[in-house]
N, C-alpha and C positions, 0 to 999 in steps of 0.2 A: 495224111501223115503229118502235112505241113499246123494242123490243124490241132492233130495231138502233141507234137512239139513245142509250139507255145503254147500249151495248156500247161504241161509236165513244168515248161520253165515256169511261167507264172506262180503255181501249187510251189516250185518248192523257193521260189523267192517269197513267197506268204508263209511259207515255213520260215524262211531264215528271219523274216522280221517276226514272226510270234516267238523266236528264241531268243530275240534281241531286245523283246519284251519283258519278257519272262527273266532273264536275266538285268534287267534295268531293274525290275519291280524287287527281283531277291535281293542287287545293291541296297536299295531304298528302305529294304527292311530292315536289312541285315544293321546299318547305319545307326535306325532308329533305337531297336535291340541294344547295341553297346554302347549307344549317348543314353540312355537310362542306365545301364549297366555302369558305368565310369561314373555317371551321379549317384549312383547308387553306393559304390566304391569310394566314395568322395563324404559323402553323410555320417558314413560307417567311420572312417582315418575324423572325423572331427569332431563326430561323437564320443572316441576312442580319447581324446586331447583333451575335452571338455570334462568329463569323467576323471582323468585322469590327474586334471586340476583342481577337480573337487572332494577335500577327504570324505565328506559324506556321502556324495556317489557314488565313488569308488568305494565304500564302504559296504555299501550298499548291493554293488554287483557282486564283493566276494562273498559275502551273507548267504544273498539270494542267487548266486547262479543255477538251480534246478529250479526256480520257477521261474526265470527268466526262458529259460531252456524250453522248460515247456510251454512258453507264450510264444517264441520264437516259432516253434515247431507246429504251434495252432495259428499263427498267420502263416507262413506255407503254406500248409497243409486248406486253408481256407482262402486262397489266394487262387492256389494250382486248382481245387474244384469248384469255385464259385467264376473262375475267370470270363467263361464263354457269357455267361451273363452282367458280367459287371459293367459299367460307367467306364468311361474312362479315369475319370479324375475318381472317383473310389479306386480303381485298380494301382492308382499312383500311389495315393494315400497309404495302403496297405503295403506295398513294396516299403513307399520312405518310411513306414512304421517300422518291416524288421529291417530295414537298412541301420535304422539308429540304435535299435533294439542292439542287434550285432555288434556295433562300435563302444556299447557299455561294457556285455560281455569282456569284447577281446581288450580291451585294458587292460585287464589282469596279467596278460602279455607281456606287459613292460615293467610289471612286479618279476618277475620269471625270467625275463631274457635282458639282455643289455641293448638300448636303444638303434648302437651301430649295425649289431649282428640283427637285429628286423630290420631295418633296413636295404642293409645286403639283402636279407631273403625275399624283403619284396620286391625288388631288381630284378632275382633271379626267378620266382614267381612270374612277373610280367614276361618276362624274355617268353620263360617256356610258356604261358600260358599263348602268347604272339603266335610262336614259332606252330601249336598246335592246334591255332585257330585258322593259320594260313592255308596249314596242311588239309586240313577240314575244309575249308574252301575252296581249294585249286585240285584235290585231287581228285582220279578218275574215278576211282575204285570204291565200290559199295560199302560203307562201313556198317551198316545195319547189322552187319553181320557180330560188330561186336558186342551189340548190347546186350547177349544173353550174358559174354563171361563178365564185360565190364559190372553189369549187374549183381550177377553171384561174387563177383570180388567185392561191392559195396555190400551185401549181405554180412559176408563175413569178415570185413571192419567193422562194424557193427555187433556183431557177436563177441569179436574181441575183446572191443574197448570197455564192455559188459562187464564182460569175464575179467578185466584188466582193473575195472574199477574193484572188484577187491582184492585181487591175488597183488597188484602195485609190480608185477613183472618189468623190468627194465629190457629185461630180454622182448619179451611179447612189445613191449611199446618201439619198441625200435623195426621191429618186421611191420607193427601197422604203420609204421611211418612212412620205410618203403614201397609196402602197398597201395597206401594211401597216393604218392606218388605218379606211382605206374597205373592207379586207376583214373586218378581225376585227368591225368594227363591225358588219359583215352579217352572220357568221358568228353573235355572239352572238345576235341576234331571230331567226333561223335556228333556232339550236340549242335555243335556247329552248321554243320552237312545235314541235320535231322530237321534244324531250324530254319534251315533256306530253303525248307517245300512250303514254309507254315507262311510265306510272305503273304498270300492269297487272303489271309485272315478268315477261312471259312469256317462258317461257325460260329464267331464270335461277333457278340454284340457292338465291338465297338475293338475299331483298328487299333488305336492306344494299349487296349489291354492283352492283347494277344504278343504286341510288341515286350510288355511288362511283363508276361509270362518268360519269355524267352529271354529279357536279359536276366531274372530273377533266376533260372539255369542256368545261365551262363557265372552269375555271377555268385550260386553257391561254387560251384565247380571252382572259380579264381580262390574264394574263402578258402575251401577245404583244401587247396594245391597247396597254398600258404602257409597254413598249418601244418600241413605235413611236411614240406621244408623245414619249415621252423622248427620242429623236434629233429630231424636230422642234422641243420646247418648252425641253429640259433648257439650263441653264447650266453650259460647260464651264469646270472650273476651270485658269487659266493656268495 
């Protein structure tokens, strides 16, 4: 008895340090995740400045914003399925591509709203996105559970803004702003809590880019939050 007793202690002091592991390693990742994520955020706000001090860039981006769009959309989209195999430094490359990519785009922003009120919303953007990244950390509770509606709610933003880009509904554009909202807001403690199992890197060719995967989700989620403030909060200027 004396025999299984310090067995049973042992097993589960070996337990408590492989949990104290395991939560070292998710720190560690989680870390790496949003110092790409903030440089990512960073490239974007100075490519947005750079652009927006040059009439010919800036020109350029209101010209061309659907093929921007759709270049945007083809590094994603070849980021999120090429990742498990990439380089490290290719996967970085590709993020800092549409990091800058995005900060041309959202220029336009500052034709449309008055500098102060983006401001304010990127304040309040950061708060909430904090407040929903903490919650997605620390809580108990299973969120998996949300991604089927968070999901069908991105769907059908998406369908909208479709539909919106001919109909020009102020009515429609104000419900996907709210929506917009209440999804990415779920999306990010979601993403959060989805991304502290992926610390292990299994699967992927190379630690870096599985990190660069997950702040490149984290850091659509902050973009589109933003945005969807920004039509809710933003002050348009006459």
């Amino acid at each position: 008895m004396a025999w299984e007793s310090s067995g049973g202690w042992q097993s589960g002091q070996a337990a408590a340090v492989d949990d104290v592991l395991v939560q070292e390693s998710q720190r560690a990742f989680m870390s790496r995740v949003h110092g790409w994520m903030f440089a990512g955020l960073a490239l974007t706000g100075v490519m947005a400045m750079v652009t927006l001090a040059n009439e010919t860039l800036l020109r350029m981006a209101v010209q061309n914003r659907m093929v921007l769009f759709v270049v945007q959309l083809g590094v994603v989209f070849g980021l999120s399925i090429l990742a498990p195999r990439l380089s490290g430094p290719v996967a970085a490359l590709m993020f800092a591509a549409y990091a800058a990519l995005t900060g041309v785009t959202l220029s336009v922003i500052f034709l449309i709203y008055t500098a102060s009120s983006i401001g304010q919303v990127f304040f309040i953007t950061a708060a909430t996105y904090g407040a929903m990244a903490v919650y997605g950390t620390v809580t108990k509770k299973d969120l998996s559970g949300w991604g089927t509606f968070l999901f069908m709610g991105l769907i059908g933003i998406v369908i909208a803004s479709v539909v919106n880009f001919f109909v020009q509904s102020s009515a429609v554009s104000f419900v996907m702003a709210c929506a917009g909202v209440l999804v990415f807001a779920g999306l990010t403690a979601y993403d959060v809590q989805k991304l502290r199992e992926y610390h292990a890197g299994t699967g992927f060719k190379s630690t870096t880019a599985v990190s660069i995967v997950g702040a490149l989700t984290l850091y659509l989620d902050f973009i589109n939050l933003f945005l969807s403030l920004l039509r809710l909060l933003g002050n348009r200027r006459d």
